[in-house]
MARBA-3410 file (N, C-alpha, C, O; in Angstrom, 1 decimal):
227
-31.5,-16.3,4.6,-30.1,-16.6,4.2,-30.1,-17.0,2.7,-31.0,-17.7,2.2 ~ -29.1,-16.6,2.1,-28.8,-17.0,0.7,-27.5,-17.8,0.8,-26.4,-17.3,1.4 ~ -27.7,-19.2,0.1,-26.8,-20.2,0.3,-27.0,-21.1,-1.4,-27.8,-22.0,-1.7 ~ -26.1,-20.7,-2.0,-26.2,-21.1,-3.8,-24.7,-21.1,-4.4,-23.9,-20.2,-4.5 ~ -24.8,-22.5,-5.0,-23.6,-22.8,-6.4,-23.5,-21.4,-7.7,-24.1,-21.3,-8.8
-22.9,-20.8,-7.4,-22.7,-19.8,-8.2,-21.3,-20.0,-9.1,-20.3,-20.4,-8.5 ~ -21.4,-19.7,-10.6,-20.5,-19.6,-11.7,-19.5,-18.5,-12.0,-19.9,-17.6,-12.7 ~ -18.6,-18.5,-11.5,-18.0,-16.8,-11.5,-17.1,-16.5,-12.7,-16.0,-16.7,-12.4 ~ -17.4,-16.1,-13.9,-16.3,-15.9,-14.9,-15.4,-14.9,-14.7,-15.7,-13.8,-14.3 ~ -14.6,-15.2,-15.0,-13.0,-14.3,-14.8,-12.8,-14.8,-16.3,-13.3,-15.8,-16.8
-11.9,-13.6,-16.8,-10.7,-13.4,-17.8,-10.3,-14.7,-18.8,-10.2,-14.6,-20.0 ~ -10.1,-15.7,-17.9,-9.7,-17.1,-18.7,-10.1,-18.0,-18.0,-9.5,-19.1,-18.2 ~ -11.2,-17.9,-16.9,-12.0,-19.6,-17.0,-13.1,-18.4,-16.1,-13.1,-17.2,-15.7 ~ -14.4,-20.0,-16.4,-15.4,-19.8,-15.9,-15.4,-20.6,-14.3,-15.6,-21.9,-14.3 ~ -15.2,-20.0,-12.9,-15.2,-20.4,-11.7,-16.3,-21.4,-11.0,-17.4,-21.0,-11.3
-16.4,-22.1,-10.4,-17.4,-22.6,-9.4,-17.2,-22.4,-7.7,-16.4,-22.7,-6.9 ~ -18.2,-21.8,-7.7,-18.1,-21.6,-6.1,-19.3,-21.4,-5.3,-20.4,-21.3,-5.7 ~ -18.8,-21.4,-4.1,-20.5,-21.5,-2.8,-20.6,-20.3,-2.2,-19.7,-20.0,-1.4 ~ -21.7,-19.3,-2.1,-22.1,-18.2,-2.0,-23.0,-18.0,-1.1,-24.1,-18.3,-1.5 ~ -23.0,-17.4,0.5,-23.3,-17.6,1.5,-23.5,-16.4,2.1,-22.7,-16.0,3.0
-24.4,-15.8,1.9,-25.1,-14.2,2.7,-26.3,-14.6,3.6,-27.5,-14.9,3.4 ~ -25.6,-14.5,4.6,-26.9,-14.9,6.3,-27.1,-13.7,6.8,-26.5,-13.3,7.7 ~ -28.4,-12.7,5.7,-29.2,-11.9,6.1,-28.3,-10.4,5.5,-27.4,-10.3,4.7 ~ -28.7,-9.5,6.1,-28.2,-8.5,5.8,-26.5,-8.2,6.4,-26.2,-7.6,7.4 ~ -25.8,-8.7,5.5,-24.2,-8.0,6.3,-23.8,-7.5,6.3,-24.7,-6.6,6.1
-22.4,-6.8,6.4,-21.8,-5.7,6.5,-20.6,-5.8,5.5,-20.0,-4.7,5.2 ~ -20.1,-7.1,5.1,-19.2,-7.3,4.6,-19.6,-8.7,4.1,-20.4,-9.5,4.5 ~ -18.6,-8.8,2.7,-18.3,-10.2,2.8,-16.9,-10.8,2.3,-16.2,-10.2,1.4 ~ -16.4,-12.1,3.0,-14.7,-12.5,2.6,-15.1,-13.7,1.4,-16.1,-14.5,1.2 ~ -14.0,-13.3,0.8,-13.3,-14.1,-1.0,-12.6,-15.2,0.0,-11.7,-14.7,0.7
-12.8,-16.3,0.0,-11.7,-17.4,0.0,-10.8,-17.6,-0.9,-11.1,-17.7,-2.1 ~ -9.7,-17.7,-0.5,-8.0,-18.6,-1.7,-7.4,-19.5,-1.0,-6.5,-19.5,-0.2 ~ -8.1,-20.3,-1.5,-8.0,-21.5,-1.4,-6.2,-21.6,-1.7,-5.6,-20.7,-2.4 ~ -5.2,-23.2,-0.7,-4.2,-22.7,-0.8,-3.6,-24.1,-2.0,-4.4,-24.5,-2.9 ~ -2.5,-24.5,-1.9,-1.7,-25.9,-2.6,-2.6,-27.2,-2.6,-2.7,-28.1,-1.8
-3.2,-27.1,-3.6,-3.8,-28.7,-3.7,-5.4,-28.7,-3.4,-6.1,-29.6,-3.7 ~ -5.9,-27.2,-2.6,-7.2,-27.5,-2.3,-8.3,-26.5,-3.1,-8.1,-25.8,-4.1 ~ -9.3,-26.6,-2.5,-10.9,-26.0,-3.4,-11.6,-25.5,-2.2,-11.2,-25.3,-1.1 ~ -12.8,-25.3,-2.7,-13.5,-24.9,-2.1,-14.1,-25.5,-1.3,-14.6,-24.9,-0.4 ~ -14.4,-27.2,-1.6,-14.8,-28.0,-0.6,-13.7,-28.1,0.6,-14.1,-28.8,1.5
-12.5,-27.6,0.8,-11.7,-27.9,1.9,-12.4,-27.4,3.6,-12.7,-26.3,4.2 ~ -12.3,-28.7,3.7,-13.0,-28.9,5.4,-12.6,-27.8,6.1,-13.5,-27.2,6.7 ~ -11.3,-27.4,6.1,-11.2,-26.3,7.1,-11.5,-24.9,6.7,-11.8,-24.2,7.6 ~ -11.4,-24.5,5.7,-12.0,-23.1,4.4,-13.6,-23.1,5.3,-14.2,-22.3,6.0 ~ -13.9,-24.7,4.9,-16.2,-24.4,5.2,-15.8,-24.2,6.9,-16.5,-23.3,7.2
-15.1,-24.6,7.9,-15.3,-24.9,8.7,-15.3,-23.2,9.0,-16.4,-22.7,9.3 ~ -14.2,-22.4,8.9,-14.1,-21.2,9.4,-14.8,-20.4,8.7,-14.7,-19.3,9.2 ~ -15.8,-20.3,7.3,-16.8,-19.8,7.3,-17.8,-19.9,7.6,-18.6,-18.9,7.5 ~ -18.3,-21.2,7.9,-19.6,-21.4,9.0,-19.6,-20.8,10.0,-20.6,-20.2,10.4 ~ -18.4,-20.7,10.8,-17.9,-19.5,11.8,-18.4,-18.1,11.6,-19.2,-17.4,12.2
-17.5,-17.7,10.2,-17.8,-16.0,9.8,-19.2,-16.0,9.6,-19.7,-14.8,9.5 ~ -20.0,-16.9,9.4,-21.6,-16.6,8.8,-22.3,-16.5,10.6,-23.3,-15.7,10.7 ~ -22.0,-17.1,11.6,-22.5,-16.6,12.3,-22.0,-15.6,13.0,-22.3,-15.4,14.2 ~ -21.3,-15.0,12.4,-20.9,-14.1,12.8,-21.2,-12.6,12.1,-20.6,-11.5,12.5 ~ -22.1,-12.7,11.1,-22.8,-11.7,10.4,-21.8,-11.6,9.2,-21.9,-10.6,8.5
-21.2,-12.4,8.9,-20.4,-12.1,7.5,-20.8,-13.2,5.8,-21.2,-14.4,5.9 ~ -20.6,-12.8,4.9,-20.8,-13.5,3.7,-19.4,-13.6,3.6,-18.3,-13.1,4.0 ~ -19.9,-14.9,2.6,-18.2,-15.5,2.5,-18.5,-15.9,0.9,-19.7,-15.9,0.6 ~ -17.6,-16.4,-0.4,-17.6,-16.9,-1.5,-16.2,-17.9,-1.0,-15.2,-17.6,-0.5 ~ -16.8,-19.1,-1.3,-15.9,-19.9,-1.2,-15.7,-20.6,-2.8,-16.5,-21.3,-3.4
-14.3,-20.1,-3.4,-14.3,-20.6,-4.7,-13.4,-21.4,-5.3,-12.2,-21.0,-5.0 ~ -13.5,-22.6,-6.3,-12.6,-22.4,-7.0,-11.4,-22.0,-8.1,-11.6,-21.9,-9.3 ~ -10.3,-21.7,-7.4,-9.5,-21.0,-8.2,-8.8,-21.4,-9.4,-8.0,-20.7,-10.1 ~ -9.3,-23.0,-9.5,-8.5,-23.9,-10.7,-9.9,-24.5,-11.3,-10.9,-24.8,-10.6 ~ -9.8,-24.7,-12.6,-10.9,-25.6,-13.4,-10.5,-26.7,-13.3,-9.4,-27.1,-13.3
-12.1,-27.6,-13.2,-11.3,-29.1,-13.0,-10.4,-29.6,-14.0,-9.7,-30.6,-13.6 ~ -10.2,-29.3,-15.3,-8.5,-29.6,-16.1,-7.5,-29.4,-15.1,-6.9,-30.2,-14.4 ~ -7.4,-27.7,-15.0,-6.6,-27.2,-14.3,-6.3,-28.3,-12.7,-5.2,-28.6,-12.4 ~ -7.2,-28.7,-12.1,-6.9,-29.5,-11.5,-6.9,-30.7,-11.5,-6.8,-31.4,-10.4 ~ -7.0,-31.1,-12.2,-6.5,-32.4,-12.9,-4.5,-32.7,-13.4,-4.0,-33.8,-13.5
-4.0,-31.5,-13.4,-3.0,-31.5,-14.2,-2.0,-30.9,-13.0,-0.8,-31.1,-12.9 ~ -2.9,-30.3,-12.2,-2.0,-29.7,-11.2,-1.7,-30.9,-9.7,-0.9,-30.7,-8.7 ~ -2.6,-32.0,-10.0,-2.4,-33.0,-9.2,-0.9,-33.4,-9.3,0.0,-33.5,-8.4 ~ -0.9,-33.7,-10.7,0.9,-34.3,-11.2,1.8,-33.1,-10.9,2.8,-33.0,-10.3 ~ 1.1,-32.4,-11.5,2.5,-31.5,-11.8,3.0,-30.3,-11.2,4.2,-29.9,-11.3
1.7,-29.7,-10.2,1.8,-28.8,-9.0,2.1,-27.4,-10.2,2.9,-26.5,-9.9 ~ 1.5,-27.5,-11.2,1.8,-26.1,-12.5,1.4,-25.5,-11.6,2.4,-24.9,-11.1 ~ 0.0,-25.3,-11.0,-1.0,-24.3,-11.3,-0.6,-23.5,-9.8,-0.5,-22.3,-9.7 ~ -0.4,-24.3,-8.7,-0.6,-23.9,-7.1,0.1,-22.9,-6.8,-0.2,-22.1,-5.8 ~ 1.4,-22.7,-7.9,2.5,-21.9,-7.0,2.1,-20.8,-8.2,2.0,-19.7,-7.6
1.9,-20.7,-8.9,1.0,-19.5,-10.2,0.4,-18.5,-9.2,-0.8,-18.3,-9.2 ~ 1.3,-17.7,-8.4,0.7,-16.9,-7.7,0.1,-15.3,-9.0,-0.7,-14.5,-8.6 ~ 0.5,-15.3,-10.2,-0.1,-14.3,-11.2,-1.5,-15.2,-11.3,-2.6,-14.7,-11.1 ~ -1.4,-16.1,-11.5,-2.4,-16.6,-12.1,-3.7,-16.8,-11.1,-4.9,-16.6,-11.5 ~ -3.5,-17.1,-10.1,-4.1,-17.2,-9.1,-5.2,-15.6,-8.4,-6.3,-15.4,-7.8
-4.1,-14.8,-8.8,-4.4,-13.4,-8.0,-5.5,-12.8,-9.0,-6.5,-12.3,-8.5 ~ -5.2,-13.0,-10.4,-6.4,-12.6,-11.6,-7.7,-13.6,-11.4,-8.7,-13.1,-11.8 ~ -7.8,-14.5,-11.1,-8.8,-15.4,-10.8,-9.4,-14.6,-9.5,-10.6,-14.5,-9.4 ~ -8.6,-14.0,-8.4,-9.5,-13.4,-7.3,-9.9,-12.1,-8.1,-11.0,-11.6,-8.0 ~ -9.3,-11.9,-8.5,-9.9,-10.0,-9.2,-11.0,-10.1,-10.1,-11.9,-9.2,-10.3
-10.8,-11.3,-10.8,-12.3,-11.5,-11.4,-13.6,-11.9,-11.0,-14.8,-11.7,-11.4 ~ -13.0,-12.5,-9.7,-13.9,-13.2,-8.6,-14.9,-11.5,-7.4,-16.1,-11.3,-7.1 ~ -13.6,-10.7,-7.3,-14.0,-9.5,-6.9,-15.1,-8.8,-7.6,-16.2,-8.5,-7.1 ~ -14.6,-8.7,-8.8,-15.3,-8.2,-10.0,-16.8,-8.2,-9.9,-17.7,-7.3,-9.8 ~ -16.8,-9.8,-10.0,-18.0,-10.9,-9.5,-18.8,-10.2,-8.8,-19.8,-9.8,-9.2
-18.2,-10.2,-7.5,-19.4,-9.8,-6.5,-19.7,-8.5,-6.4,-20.5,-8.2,-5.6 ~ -19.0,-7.5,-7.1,-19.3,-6.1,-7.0,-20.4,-6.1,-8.0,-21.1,-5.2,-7.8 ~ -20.6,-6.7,-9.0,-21.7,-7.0,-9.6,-23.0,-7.8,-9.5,-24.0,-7.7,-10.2 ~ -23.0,-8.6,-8.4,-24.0,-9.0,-7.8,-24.9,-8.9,-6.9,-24.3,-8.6,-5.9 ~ -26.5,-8.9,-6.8,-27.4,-7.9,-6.3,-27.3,-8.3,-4.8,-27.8,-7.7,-3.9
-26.7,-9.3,-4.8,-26.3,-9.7,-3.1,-25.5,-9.1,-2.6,-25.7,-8.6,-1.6 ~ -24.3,-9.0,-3.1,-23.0,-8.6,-2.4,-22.3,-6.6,-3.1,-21.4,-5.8,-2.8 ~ -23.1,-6.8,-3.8,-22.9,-5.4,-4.4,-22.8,-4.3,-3.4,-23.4,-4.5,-2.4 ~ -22.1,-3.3,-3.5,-21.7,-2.1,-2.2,-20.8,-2.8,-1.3,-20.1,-1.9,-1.0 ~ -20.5,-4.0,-0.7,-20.0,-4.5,0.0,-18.9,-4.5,0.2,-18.2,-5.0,-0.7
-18.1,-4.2,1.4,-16.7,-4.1,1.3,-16.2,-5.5,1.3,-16.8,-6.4,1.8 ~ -15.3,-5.7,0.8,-14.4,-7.1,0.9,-13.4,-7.5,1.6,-12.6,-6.6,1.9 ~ -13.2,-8.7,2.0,-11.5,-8.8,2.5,-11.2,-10.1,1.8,-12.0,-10.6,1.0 ~ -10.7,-10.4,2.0,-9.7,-12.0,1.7,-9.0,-12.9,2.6,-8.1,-12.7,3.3 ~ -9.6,-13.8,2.4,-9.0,-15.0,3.4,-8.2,-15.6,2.6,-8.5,-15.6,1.4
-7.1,-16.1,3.0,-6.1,-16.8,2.0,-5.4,-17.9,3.1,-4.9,-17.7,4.2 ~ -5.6,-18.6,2.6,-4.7,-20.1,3.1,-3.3,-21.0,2.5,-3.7,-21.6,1.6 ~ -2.2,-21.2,2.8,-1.3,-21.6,2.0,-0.7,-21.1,1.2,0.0,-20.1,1.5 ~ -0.9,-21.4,-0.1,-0.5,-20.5,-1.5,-1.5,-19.7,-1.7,-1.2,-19.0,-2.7 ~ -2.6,-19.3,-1.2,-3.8,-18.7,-1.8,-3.8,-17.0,-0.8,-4.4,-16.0,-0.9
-2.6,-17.5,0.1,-2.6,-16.2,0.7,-1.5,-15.5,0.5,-1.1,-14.7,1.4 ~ -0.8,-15.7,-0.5,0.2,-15.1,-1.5,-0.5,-14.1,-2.6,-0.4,-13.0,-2.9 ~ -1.1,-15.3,-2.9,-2.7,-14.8,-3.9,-3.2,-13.5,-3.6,-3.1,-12.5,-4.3 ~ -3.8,-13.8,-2.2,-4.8,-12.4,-1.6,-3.8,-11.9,-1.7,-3.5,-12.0,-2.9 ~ -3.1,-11.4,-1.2,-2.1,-10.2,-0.4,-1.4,-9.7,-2.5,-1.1,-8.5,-2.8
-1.2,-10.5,-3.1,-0.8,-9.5,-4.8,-1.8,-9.1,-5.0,-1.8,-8.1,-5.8 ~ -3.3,-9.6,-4.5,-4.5,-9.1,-5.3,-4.8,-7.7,-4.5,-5.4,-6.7,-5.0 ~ -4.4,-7.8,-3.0,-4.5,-6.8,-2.7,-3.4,-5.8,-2.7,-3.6,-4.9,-1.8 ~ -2.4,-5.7,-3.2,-1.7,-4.9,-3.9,-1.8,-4.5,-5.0,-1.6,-3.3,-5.2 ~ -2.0,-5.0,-5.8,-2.8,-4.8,-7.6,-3.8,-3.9,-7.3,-3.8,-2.9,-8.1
-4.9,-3.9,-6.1,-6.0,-3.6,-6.3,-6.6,-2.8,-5.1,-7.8,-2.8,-5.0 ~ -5.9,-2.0,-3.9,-6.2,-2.0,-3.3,-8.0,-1.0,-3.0,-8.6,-1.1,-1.9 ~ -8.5,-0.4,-4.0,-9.6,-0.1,-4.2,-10.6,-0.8,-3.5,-11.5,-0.3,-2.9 ~ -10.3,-2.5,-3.8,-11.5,-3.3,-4.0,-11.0,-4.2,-2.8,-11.9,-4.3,-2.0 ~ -9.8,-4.9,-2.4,-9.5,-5.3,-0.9,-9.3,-4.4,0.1,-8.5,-3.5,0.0
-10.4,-4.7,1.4,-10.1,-3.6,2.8,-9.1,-4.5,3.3,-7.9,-4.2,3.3 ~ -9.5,-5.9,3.7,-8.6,-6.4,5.1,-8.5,-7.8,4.2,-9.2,-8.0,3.2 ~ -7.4,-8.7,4.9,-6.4,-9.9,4.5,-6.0,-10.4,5.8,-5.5,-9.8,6.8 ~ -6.5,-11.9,5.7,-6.2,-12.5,6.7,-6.1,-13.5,6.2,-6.9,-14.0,5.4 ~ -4.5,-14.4,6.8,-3.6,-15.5,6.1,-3.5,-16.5,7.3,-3.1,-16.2,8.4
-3.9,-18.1,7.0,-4.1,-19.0,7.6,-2.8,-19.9,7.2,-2.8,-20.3,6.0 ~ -2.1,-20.1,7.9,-1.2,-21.1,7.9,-0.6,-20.5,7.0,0.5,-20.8,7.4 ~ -0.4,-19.5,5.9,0.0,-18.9,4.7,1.5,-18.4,4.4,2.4,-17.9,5.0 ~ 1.4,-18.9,2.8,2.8,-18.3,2.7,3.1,-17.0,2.0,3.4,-16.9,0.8 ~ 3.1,-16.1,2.8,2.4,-14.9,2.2,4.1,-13.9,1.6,4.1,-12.9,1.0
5.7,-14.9,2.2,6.7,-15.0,1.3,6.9,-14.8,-0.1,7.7,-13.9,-0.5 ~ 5.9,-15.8,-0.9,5.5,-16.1,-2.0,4.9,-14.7,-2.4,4.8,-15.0,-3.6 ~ 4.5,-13.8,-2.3,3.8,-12.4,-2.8,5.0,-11.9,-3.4,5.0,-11.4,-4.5 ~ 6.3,-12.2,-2.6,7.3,-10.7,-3.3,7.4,-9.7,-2.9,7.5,-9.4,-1.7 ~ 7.5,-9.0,-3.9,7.4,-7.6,-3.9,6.1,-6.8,-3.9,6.1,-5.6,-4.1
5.1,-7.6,-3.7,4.0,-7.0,-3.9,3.5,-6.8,-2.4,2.6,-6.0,-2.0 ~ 4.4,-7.8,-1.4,4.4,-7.6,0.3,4.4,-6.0,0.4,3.5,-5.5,1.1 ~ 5.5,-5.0,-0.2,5.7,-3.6,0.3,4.7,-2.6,-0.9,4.9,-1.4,-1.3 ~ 3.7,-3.4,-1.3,2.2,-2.3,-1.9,1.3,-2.8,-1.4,0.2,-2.5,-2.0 ~ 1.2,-3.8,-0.1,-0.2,-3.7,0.4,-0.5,-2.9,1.4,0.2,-2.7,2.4
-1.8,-2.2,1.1,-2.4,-0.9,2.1,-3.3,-1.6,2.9,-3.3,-1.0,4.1 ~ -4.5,-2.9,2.8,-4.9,-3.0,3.7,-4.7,-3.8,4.6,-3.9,-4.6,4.2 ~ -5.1,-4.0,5.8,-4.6,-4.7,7.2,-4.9,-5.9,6.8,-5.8,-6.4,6.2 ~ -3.8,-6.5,7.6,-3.1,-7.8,7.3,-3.4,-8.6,8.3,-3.9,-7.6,8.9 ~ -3.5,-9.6,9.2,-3.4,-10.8,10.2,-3.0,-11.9,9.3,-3.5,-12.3,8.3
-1.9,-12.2,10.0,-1.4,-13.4,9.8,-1.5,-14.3,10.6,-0.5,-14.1,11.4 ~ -2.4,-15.5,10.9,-2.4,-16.7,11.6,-1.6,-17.6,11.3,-1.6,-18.1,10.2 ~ -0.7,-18.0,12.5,0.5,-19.2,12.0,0.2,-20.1,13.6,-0.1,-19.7,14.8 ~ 0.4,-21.5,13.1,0.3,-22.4,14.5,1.6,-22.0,15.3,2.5,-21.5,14.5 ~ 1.8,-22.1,16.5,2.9,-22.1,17.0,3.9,-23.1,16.7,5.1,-22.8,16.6
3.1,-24.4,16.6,4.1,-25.4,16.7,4.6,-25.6,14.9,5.3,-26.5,14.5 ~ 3.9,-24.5,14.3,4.8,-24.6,12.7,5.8,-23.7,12.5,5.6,-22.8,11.7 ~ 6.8,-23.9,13.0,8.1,-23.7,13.4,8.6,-22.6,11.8,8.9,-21.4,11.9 ~ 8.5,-23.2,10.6,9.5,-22.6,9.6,8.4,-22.0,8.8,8.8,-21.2,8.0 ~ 7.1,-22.4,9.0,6.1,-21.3,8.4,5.7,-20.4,9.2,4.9,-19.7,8.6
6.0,-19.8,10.7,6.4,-19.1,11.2,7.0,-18.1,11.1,6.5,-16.9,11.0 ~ 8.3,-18.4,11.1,9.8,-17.2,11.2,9.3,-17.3,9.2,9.7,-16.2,8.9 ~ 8.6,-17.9,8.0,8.0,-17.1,7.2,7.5,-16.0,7.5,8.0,-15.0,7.1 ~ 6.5,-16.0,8.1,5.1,-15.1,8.1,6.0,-13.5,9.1,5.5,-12.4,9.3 ~ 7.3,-14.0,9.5,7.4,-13.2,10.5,8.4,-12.4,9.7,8.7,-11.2,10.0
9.2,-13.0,8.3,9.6,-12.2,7.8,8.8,-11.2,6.5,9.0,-10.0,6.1 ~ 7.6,-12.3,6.2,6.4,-11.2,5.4,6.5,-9.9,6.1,6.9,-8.9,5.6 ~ 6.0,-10.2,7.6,5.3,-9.3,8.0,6.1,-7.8,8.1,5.7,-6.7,8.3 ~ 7.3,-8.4,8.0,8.4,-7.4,8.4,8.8,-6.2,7.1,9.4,-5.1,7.1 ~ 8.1,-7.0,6.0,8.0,-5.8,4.4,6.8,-5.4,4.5,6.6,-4.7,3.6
5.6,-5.5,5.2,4.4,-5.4,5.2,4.2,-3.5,5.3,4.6,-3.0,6.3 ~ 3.8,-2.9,4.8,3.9,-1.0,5.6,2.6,-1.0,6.0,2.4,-0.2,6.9 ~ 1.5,-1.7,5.6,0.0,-1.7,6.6,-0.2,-1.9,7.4,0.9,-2.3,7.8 ~ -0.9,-2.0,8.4,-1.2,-2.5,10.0,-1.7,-3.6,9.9,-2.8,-3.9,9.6 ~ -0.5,-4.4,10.4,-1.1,-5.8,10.4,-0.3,-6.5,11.8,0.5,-6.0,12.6
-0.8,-7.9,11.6,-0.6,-8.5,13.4,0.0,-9.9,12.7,0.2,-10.1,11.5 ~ 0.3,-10.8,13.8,0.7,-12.0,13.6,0.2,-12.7,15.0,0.6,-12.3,16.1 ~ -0.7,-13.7,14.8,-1.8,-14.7,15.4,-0.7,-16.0,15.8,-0.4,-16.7,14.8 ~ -0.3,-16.3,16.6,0.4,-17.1,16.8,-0.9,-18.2,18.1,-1.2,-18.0,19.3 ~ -1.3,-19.5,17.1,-2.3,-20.3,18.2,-1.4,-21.2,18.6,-1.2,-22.2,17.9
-0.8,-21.1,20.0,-0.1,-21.9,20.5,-0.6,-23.6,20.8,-1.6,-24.2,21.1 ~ 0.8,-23.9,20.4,1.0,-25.6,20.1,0.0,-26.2,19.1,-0.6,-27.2,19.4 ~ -0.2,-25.3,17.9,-1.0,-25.9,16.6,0.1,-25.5,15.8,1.0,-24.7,15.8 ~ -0.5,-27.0,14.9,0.7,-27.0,13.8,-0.1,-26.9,11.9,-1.3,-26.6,11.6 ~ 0.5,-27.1,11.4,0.3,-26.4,10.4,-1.1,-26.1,9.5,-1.4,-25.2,8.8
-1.8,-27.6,10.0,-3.4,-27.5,9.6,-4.3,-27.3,10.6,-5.4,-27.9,10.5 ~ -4.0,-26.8,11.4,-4.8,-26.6,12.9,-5.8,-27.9,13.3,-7.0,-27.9,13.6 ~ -4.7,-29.3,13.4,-6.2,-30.0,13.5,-6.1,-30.2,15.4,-6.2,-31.3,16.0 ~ -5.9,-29.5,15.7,-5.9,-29.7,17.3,-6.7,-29.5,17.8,-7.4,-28.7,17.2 ~ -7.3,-30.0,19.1,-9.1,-29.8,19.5,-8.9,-28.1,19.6,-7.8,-27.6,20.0
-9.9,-27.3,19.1,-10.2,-25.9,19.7,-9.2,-25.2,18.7,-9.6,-24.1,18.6 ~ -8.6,-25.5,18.3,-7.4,-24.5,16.7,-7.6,-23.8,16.2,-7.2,-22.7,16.2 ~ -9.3,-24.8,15.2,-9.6,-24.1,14.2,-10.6,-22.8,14.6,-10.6,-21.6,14.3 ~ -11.3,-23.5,15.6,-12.2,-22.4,16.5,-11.6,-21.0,16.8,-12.3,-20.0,16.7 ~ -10.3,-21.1,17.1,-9.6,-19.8,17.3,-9.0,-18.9,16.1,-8.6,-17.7,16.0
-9.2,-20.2,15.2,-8.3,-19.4,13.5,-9.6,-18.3,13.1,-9.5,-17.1,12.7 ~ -10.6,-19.1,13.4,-12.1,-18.6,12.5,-12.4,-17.3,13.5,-13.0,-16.2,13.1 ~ -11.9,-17.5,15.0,-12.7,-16.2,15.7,-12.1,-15.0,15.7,-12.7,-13.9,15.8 ~ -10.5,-15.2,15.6,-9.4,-14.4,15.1,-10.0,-13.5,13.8,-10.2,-12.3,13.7 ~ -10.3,-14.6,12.9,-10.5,-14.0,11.6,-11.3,-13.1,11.6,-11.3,-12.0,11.3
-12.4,-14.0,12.1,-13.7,-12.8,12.3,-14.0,-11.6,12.7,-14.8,-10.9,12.3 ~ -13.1,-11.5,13.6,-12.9,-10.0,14.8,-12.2,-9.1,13.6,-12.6,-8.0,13.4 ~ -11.1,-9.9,13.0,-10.4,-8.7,12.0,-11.1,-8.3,10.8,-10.9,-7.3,10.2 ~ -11.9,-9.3,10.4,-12.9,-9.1,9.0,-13.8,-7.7,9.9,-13.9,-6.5,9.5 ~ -14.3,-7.9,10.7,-15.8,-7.3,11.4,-15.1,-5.7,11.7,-15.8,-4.7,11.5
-13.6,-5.6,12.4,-13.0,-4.4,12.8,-12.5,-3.8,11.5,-12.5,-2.6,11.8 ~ -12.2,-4.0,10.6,-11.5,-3.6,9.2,-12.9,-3.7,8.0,-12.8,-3.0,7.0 ~ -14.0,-4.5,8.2,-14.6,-4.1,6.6,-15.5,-3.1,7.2,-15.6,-2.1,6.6 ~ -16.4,-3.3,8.7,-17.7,-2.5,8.8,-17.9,-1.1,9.0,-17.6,-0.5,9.9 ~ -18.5,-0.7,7.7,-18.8,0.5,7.8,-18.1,1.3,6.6,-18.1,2.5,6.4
-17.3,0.1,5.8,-16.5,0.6,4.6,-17.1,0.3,3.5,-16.4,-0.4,2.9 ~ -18.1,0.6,3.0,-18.7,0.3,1.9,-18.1,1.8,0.9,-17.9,2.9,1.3 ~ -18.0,1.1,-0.5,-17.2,2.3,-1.3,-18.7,3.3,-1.4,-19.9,3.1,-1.6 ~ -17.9,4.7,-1.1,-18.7,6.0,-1.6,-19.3,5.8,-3.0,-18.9,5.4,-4.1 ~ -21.2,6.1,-2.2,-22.1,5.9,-3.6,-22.7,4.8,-4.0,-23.5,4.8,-5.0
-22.3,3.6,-3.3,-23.0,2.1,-3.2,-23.4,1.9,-2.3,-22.9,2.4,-1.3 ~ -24.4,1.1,-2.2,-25.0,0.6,-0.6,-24.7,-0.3,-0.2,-24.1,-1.1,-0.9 ~ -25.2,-0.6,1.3,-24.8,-1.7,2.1,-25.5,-2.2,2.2,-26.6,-1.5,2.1 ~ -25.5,-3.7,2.2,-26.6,-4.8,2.7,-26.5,-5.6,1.7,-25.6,-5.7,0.9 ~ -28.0,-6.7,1.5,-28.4,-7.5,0.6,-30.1,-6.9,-0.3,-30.6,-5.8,-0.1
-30.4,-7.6,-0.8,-31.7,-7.2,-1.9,-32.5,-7.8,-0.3,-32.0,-8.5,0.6 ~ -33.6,-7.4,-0.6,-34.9,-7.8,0.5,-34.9,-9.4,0.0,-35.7,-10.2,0.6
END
């Protein structure tokens, strides 16, 4: 297993993030992180400890430099910067298409909160480089117009009992023209902290990472990891 603090430069900052290939995979998911959080967020590691036994690599990164998060504490600039946010994953993409671990490797995107506004423009900007997108709690509203240019499949997980980020996700999904679903984990609310929640956000996830990336590696690159 490869498990390492990796530096990801994009466009206008240099990223920090945690880089996690358990053996040879088939795929690996980009975290976006959502309003207020990083890469350390308990429930981000929780559901990719999940995806790792589940044969998947994950980059868990952050999307703000600590200035940037410093400033975004007061002033909430940076969270809703869904431009700004979406170029930080495309550099991050970038990233791993260039690295001898994750290189050939199809991608998807996990996005949480604001960060799955993020995924879903990056996978409209880009659809080359995102296969599948899958949004936790997410306000995938916040995309726009970039909801009716995404091509790859979509799940949207929303708690049941989060009532108005719900009938959200349910009007995303309704501009969405890709095949996508809506995960409704009954009587969870908006951070899944209910016994067994997260367990189902992460198995959800996994099923649709594992059914949408495997076997999509782009023509002319290989699959796997370096020996």
């Amino acid at each position: 297993m490869i498990s390492e603090l990796v530096m990801v430069p994009t466009r206008e900052a240099v990223l920090t993030g945690d880089l996690v290939v358990p053996g040879q995979v088939p795929a690996v998911v980009l975290f976006a992180h959502g309003s207020g959080s990083s890469r350390l967020s308990v429930r981000n590691r929780a559901v990719a400890a999940e995806l790792h036994k589940m044969g998947l690599g994950t980059l868990l990164l952050d999307l703000l430099t600590e200035r940037e998060e410093r400033v975004d504490a007061t002033t909430a600039e940076h969270r809703f910067d869904i431009p700004l946010l979406s170029r930080r994953l495309d550099g991050a993409l970038d990233w791993l298409a260039r690295e001898p671990d994750t290189s050939g490797l199809p991608t998807g995107l996990f996005g949480a909160s604001t960060g799955a506004a993020a995924a879903l423009a990056t996978a409209a900007e880009h659809p080359e480089k995102v296969y599948a997108v899958v949004s936790r709690g997410g306000r995938p509203d916040l995309a726009g117009d970039d909801l009716a240019r995404v091509t790859a499949p979509v799940l949207l997980i929303v708690g049941g009992n989060d009532e108005v980020v719900l009938d959200l996700n349910r009007e995303a999904a309704d501009r969405l023209p890709s095949p996508h679903e809506i995960c409704v984990i009954p009587e969870a609310t908006h951070l899944f902290p209910e016994p067994g929640a997260l367990e189902q956000v992460a198995e959800a996830a996994g099923r649709w990472f594992l059914t949408h990336l495997e076997g999509r590696a782009p023509e002319g690159r290989r699959t796997g990891t370096t020996p």
